[in-house]
C-alpha positions in Angstrom: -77.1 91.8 37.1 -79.6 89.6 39.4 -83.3 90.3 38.7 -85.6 89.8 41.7 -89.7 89.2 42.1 -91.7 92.3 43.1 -94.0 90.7 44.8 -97.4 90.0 44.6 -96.6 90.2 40.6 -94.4 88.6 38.1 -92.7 91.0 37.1 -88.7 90.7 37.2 -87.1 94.0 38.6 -82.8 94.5 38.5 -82.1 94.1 42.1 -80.0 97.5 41.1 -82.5 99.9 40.3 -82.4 103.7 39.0 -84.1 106.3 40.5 -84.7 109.4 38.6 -85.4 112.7 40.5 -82.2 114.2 39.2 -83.4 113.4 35.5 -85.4 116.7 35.0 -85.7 117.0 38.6 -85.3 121.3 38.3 -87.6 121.8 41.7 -85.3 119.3 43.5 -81.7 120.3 42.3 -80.0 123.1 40.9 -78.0 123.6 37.7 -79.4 120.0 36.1 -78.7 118.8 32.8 -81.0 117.1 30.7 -78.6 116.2 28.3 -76.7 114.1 30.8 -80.1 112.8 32.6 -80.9 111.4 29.0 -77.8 109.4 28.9 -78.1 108.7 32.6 -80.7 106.7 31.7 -79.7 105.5 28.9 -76.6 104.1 30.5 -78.7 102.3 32.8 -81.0 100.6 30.2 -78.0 99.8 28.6 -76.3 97.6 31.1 -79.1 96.0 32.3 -81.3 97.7 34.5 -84.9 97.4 34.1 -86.4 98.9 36.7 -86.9 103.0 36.6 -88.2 104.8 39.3 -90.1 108.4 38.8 -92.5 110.5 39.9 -94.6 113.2 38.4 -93.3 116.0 40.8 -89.8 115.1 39.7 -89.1 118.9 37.9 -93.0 119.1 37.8 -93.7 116.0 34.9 -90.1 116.8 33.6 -88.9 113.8 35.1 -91.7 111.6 33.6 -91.1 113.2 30.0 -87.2 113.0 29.9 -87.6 109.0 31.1 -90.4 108.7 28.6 -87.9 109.8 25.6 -85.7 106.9 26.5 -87.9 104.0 27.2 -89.5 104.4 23.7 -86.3 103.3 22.2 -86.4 99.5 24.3 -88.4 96.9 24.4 -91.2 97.6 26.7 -92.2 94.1 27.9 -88.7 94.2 29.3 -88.5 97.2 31.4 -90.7 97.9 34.9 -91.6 101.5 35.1 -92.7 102.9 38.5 -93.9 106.3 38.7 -95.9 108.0 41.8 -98.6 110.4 42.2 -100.6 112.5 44.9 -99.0 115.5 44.7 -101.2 118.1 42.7 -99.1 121.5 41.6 -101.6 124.4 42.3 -101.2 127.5 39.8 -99.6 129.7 42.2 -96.5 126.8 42.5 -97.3 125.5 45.7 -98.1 121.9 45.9 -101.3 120.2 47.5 -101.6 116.2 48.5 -104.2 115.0 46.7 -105.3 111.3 47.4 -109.0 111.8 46.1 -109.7 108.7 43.4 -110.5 111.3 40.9 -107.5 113.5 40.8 -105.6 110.0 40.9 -107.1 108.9 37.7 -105.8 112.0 36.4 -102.4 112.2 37.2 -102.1 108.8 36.4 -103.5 109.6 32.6 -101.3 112.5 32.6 -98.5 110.7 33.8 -98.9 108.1 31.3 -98.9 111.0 28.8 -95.7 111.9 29.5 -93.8 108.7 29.6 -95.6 107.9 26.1 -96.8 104.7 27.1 -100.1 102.8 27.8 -99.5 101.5 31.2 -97.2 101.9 34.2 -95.8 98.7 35.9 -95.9 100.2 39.4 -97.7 103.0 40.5 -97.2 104.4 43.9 -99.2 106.6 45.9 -96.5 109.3 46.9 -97.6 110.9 50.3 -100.8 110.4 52.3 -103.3 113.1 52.0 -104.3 112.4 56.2 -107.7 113.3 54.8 -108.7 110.6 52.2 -109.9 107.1 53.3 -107.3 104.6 52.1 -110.2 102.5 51.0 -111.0 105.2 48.6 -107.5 105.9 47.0 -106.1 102.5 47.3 -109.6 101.0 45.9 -109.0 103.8 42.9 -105.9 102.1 41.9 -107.4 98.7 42.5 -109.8 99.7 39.6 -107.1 101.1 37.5 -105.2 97.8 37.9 -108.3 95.9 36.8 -108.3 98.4 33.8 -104.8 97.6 33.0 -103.3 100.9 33.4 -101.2 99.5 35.9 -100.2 96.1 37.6 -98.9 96.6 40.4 -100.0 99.1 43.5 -97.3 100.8 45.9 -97.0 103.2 48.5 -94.4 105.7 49.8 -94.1 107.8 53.0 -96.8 106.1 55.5 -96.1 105.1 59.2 -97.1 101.4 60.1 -100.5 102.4 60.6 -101.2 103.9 57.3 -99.6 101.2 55.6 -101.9 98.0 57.5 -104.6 100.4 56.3 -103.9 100.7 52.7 -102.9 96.9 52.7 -106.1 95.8 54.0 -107.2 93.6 51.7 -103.6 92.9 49.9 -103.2 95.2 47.6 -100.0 96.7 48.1 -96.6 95.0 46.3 -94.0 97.7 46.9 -93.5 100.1 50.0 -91.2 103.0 49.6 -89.6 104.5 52.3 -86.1 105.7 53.5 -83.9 103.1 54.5 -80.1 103.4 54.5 -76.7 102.8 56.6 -77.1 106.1 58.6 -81.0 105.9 58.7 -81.9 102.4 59.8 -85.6 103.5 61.2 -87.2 101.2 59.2 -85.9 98.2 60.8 -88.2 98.9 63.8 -91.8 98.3 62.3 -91.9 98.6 58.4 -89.6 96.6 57.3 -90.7 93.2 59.3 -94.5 94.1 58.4 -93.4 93.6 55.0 -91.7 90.5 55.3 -94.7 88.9 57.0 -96.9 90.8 54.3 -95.3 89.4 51.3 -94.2 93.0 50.1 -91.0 94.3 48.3 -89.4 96.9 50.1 -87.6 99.5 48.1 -85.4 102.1 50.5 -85.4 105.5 48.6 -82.1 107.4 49.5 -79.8 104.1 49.7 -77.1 106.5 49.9 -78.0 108.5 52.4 -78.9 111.5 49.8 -75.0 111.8 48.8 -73.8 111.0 52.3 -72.2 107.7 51.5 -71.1 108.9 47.8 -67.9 109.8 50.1 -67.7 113.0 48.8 -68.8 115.3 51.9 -66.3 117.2 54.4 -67.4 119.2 57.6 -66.9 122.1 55.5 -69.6 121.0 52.9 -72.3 123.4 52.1 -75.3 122.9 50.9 -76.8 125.3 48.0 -79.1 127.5 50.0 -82.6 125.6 47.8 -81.0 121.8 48.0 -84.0 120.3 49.8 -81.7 118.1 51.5 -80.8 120.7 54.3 -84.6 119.8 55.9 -83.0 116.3 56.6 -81.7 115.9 60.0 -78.5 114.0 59.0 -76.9 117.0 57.4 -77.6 119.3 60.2 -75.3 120.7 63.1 -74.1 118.7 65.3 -75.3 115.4 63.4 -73.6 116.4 60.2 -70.0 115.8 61.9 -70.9 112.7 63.9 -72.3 111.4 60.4 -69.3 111.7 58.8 -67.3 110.0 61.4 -69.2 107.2 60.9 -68.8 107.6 56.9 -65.1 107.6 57.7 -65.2 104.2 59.5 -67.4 102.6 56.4 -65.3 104.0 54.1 -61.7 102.1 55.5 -64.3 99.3 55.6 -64.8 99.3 51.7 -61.3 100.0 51.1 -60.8 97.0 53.0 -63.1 95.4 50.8 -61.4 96.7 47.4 -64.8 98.3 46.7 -66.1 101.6 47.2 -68.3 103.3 50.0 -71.4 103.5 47.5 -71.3 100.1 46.6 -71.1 98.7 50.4 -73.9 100.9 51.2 -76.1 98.9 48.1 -74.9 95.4 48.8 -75.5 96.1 52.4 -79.0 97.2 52.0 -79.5 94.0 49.1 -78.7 92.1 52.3 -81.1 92.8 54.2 -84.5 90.2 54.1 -87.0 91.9 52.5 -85.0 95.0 50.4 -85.7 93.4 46.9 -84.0 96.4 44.8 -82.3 99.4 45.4 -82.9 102.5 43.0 -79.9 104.8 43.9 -80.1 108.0 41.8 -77.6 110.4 40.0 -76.7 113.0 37.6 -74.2 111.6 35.2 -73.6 107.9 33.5 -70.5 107.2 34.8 -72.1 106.6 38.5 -74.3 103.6 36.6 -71.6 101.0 35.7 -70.4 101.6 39.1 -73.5 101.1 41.2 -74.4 98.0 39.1 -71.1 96.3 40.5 -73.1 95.7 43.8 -75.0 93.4 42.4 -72.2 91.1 42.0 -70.9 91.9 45.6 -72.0 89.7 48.6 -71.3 90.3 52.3 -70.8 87.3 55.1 -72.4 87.3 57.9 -69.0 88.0 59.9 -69.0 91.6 58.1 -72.1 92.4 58.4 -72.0 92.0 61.9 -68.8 94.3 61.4 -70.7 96.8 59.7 -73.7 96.7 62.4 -70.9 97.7 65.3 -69.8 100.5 63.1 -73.5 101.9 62.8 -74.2 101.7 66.1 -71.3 102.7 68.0 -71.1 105.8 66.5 
């Protein structure tokens, strides 16, 4: 496994991350196992991974508390924990975006609560309220960083305007944002701000949300809840010329001798400015292969042969 720098920190992260919304994650997919997210994790501690990924409104805290069982039985010093918060479950279920410093301070304890431990490495604030100044939820974490509660800020789901906001005086050392084969919007503005910003990108979805697993056919349907049929990639017309191109990438890994999930890592590990990759998962078996990535390297010749693929189709 090769460790990278978040930056703005010291803190060493596995270049080969694990993200965790199918750990508990009941609101996001159906038919979960706990049992199996529990070893999921485990797996991943296991064989070097350090760096965890969660979020309280992973299966409502679930998530947090599942992730929290394992970590107590490492060392702590050696993992990075990144959790996220801004999203407040109301009592009638539905969900608000909350970005106020209060109600920040208070998921944070609660999230702490359910991991069991005193601190979070990187705390991320999940989704933009579009009603709270950044200056007053960034500046809330700033506090809680002095406090020690966490060491690191980061950000998810902002356009290049929010995120110059909340940087504004240089506090943020991780953006989160989609970023795959199939999705490569992030190329356009985000990505190069945070290579002249000194910031770690980490893509969320690397695989496209199961697209470049390999397993989907045009006959594929989604359960009737899978959140994923809100993203455009699996819809109509799109979800066929999609998997054409997942056709292509796939002879291109066979090619390789590797797999289709594992070109889509190394290829986003590639790219200046990715500094980890958290892919997700449901069962342990996907962990030993994911972390062969990060013993994969791509020339420059393929990647240019990977780039024609992408955009010729």
């Amino acid at each position: 496994m090769k460790y990278q720098t978040l930056k703005k920190t010291d803190l060493r992260i596995s270049e080969i991350g694990l993200g965790t919304n199918a750990v508990g994650g009941h609101n996001l997919f159906q038919n979960l196992s706990e049992a199996d997210g529990i070893e999921f994790v485990r797996e991943a501690l296991n064989n070097g991974v350090n760096f965890i990924d969660t979020a309280d409104i992973y299966g409502v805290g679930r998530s947090e508390e599942l992730v929290g069982e394992v970590v107590k039985e490492f060392k702590r010093d050696d993992l990075v924990i990144a959790t996220k918060g801004a999203q407040q479950w109301l009592e009638d279920g539905s969900v608000k975006t909350n970005n106020r410093p209060e109600y920040l301070r208070a998921a944070l304890e609660n999230s702490l609560q359910r991991l069991q431990l005193d601190y979070v490495d990187l705390y991320y604030l999940h989704f933009p309220d579009k009603e709270t100044p950044f200056a007053e939820s960034i500046g809330a974490l700033a506090r809680l960083k002095e406090e020690g509660k966490i060491r690191a800020i980061g950000i998810s789901n902002v356009s290049l305007e929010q995120l110059k906001e909340a940087n504004a005086h240089g506090d943020i050392s991780a953006l989160q944002s989609p970023y795959n084969m199939l999705d490569r919007s992030a190329e356009e503005e985000l990505l190069p701000y945070c290579v002249e910003n000194n910031i770690s990108f980490i893509p969320y979805g690397p695989l496209a949300f199961g697209l470049l697993g390999g397993g989907f056919t045009k006959d594929t349907k989604l359960d009737a809840q899978d959140w994923r049929n809100s993203v455009p990639l699996f819809q109509g017309e799109q979800f066929g010329k999609t998997l054409e191109t997942v056709d292509k990438l796939k002879e291109f890994a066979a090619q390789k001798e590797t797999t289709l999930p594992n070109l889509a890592l190394v290829w986003l590990l590639a790219q200046q400015g990715v500094d980890a990759v958290i892919p997700g998962g449901k069962r342990k078996e996907r962990i030993l292969e994911n972390i062969q990535a990060s013993d994969m390297s791509l020339s420059k010749e393929e990647l240019n042969f990977i780039h024609n693929i992408l955009i010729n189709n």
